[in-house]
C-alpha positions as CSV (number, residue, x, y, z in Angstrom):
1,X,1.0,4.1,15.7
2,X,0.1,7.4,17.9
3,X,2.1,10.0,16.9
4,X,3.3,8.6,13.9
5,X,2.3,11.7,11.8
6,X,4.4,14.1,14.0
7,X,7.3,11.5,13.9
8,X,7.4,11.9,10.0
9,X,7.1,15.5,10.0
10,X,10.1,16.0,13.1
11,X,12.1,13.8,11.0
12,X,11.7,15.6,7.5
13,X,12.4,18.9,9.2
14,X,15.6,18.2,10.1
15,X,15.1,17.7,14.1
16,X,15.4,13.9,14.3
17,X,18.9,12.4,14.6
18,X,17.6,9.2,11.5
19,X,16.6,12.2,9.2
20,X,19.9,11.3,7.0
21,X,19.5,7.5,6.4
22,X,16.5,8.5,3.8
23,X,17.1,11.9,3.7
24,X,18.3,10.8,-0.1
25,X,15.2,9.1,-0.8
26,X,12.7,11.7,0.3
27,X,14.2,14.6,-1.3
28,X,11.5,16.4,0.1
29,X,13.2,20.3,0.8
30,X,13.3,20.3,-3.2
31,X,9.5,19.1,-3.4
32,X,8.5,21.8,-1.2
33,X,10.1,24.6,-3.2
34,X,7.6,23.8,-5.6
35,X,4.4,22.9,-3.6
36,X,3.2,21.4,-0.7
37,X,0.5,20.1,-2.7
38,X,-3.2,22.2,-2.3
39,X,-6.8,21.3,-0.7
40,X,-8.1,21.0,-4.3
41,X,-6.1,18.2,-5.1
42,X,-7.3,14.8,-4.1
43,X,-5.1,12.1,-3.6
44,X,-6.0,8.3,-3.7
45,X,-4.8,5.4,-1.5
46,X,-5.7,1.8,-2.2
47,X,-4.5,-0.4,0.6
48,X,-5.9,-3.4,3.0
49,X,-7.8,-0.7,5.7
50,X,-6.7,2.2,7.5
51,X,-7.3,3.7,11.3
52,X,-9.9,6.4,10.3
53,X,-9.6,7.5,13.8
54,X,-6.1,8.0,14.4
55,X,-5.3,11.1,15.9
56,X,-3.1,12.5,13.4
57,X,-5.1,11.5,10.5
58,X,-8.8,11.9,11.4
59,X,-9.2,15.3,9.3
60,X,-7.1,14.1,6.4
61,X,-7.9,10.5,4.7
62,X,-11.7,10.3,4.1
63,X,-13.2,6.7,4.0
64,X,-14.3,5.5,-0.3
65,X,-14.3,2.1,-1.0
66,X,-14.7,-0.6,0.6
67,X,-14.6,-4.0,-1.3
68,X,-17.5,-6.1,-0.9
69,X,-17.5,-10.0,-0.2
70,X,-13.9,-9.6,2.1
71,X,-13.5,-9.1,6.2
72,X,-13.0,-5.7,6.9
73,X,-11.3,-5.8,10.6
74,X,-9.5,-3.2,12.7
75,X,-6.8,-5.5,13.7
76,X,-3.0,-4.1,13.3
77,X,-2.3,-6.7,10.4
78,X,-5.5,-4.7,8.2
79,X,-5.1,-1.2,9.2
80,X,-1.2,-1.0,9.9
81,X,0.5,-0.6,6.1
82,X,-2.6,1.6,5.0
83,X,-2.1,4.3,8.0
84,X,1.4,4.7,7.6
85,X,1.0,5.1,3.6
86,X,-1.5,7.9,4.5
87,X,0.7,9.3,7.1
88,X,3.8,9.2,4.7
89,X,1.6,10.8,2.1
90,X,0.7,13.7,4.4
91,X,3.5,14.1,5.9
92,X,4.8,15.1,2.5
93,X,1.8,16.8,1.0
94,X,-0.1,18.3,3.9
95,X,-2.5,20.1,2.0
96,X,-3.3,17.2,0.0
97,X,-6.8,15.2,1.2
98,X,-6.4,11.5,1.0
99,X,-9.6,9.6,-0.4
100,X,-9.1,5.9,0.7
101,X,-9.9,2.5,-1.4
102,X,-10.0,-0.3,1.0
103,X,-9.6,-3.8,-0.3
104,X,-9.9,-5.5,3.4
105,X,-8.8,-9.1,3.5
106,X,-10.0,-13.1,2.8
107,X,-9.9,-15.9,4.9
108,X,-6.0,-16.1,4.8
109,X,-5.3,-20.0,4.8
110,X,-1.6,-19.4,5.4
111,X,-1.4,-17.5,8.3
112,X,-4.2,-19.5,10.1
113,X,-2.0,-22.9,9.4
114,X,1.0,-21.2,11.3
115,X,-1.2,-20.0,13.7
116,X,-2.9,-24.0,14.5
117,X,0.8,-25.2,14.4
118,X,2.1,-22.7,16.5
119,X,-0.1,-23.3,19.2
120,X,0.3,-27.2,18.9
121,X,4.0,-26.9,18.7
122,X,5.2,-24.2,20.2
123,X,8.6,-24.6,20.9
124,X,9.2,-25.5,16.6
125,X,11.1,-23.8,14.5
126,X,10.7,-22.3,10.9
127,X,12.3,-25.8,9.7
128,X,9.2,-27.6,11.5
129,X,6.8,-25.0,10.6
130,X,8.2,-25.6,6.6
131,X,8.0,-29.0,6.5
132,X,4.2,-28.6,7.8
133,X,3.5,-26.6,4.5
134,X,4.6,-29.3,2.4
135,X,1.6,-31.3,3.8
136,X,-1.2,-28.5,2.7
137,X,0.3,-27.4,-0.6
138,X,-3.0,-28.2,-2.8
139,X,-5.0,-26.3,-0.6
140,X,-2.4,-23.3,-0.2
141,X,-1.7,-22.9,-4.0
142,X,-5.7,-22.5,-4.5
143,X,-5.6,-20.2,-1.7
144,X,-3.0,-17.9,-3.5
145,X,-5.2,-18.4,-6.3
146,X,-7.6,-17.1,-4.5
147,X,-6.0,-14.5,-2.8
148,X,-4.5,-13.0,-6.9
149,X,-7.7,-13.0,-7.7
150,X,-9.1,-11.2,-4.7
151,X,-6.5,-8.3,-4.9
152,X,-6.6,-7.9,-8.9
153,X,-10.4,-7.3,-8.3
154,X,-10.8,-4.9,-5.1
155,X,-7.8,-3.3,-6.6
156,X,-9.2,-2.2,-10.1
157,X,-12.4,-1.5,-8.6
158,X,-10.8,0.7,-5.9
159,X,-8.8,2.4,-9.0
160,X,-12.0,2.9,-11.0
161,X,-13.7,4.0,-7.9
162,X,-11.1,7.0,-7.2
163,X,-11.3,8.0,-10.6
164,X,-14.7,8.4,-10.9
165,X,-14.6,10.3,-7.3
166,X,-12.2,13.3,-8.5
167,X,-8.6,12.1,-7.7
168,X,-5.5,13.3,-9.6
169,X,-3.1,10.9,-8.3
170,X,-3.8,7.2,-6.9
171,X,-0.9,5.3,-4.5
172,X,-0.9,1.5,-5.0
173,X,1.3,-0.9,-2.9
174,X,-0.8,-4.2,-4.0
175,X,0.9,-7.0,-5.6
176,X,-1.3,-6.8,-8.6
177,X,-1.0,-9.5,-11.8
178,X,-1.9,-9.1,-15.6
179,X,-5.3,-9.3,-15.9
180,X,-8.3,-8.1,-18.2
181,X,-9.7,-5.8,-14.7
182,X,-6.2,-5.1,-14.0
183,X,-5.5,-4.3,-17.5
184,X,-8.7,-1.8,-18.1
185,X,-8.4,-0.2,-15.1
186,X,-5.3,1.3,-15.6
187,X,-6.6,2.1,-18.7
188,X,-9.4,3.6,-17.4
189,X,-7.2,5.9,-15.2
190,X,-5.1,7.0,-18.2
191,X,-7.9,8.4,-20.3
192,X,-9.3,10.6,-16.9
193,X,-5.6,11.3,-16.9
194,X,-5.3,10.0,-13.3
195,X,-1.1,9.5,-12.1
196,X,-0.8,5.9,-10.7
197,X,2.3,5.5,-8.3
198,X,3.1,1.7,-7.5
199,X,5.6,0.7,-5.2
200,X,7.9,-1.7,-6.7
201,X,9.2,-3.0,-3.3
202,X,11.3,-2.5,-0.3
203,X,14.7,-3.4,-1.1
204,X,16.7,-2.0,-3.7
205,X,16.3,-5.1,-6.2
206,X,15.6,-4.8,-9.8
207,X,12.5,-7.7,-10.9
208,X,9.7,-8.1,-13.5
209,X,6.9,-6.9,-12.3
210,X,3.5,-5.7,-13.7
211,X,2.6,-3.4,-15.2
212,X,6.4,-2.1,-15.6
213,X,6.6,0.4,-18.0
214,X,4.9,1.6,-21.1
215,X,2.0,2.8,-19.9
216,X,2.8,7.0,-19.3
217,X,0.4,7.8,-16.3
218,X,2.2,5.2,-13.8
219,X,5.0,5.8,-12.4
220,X,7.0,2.9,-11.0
221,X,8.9,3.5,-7.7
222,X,10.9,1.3,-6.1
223,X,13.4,1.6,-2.7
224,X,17.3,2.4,-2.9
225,X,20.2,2.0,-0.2
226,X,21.3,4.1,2.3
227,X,23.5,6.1,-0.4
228,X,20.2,7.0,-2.5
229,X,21.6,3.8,-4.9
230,X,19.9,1.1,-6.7
């Protein structure tokens, strides 16, 4: 990911050739008439972990939380989505800070299965690989129980967390469900009126999702096409 901070900000000055496949999307020329955002407003980011040494970002995102009772690893699978989200973020508000709220990760039953079988069969396909799930699906529905549970908690701790440390605006990309700690954290964020921008996906797909609307301090985002369509 080296670089990846100057590849955002070549791209959104109009020097890289891709600039106008989400040129639509970014809309950032009309952002920056306004404000580039200022050191005395403190973003939050809630995401798996992030590279607190990356060259790019070691003066911007400070490390918060960290969630208690998880792994918290520097492999690329951790620390990948959460340095690019604070990458993106910068790239578009450079005078924003970035306080971070790292959830880190459980034992992740799934991908160690299709690591084992991999290894055992290694010349199977996805059909193989499926069929192998079928075998382990008590186990892997408690994991995802497990695993809802897991990211509704470190993610309404990490929200009330951010609040209490000064942020104005908090980024979340978790898959989060309706829960009581879901429910009174973003509660909690709205009365210290705290913004809360959730991605609603990568694909411009229209689904249920929670929290959805009716609560007026989140903001629900979600991707478009190549024509800036959903």
């Amino acid at each position: 990911m080296k670089g990846l901070m100057i590849l955002m900000l070549v791209s959104l000055m109009g020097k890289n050739p891709y600039r106008c496949r989400y040129w639509e999307i970014v809309g950032v020329d009309s952002a920056w008439s306004y404000t580039r955002g200022d050191t005395g407003t403190l973003v939050g980011l809630i995401d798996m972990g992030f590279d607190f040494y990356h060259p790019d970002l070691k003066n911007v995102i400070r490390p918060g939380y960290f969630a208690d009772g998880v792994y918290h690893t520097e492999i690329y699978e951790v620390v990948a989505h959460g340095t690019g989200m604070a990458s993106i973020i910068h790239s578009l508000a450079p005078e924003c800070p970035i306080l971070t709220a790292s959830s880190g990760v459980i034992r992740h039953d799934l991908l160690i299965l299709k690591k084992q079988f991999e290894k055992e069969y290694p010349d199977s396909g996805l059909m193989a690989f499926q069929k192998e799930i079928l075998k382990h699906m008590d186990e892997l529905k408690a994991f995802g129980q497990r695993w809802q549970e897991f990211i509704n908690r470190t993610t309404s701790e990490g929200i009330r967390y951010l609040v209490d440390n000064g942020v104005r605006v908090i980024n979340l990309s978790a898959l989060t469900t309706s829960s009581p700690e879901m429910d009174s954290a973003f509660a909690y964020a709205e009365e210290h009126d705290v913004v809360i921008v959730i991605g609603a996906g990568n694909s411009d797909t229209e689904y249920e999702d929670y929290p959805g609307e009716g609560l007026k301090n989140v903001i629900v985002v979600g991707a478009s096409n190549l024509k800036g369509e959903r």
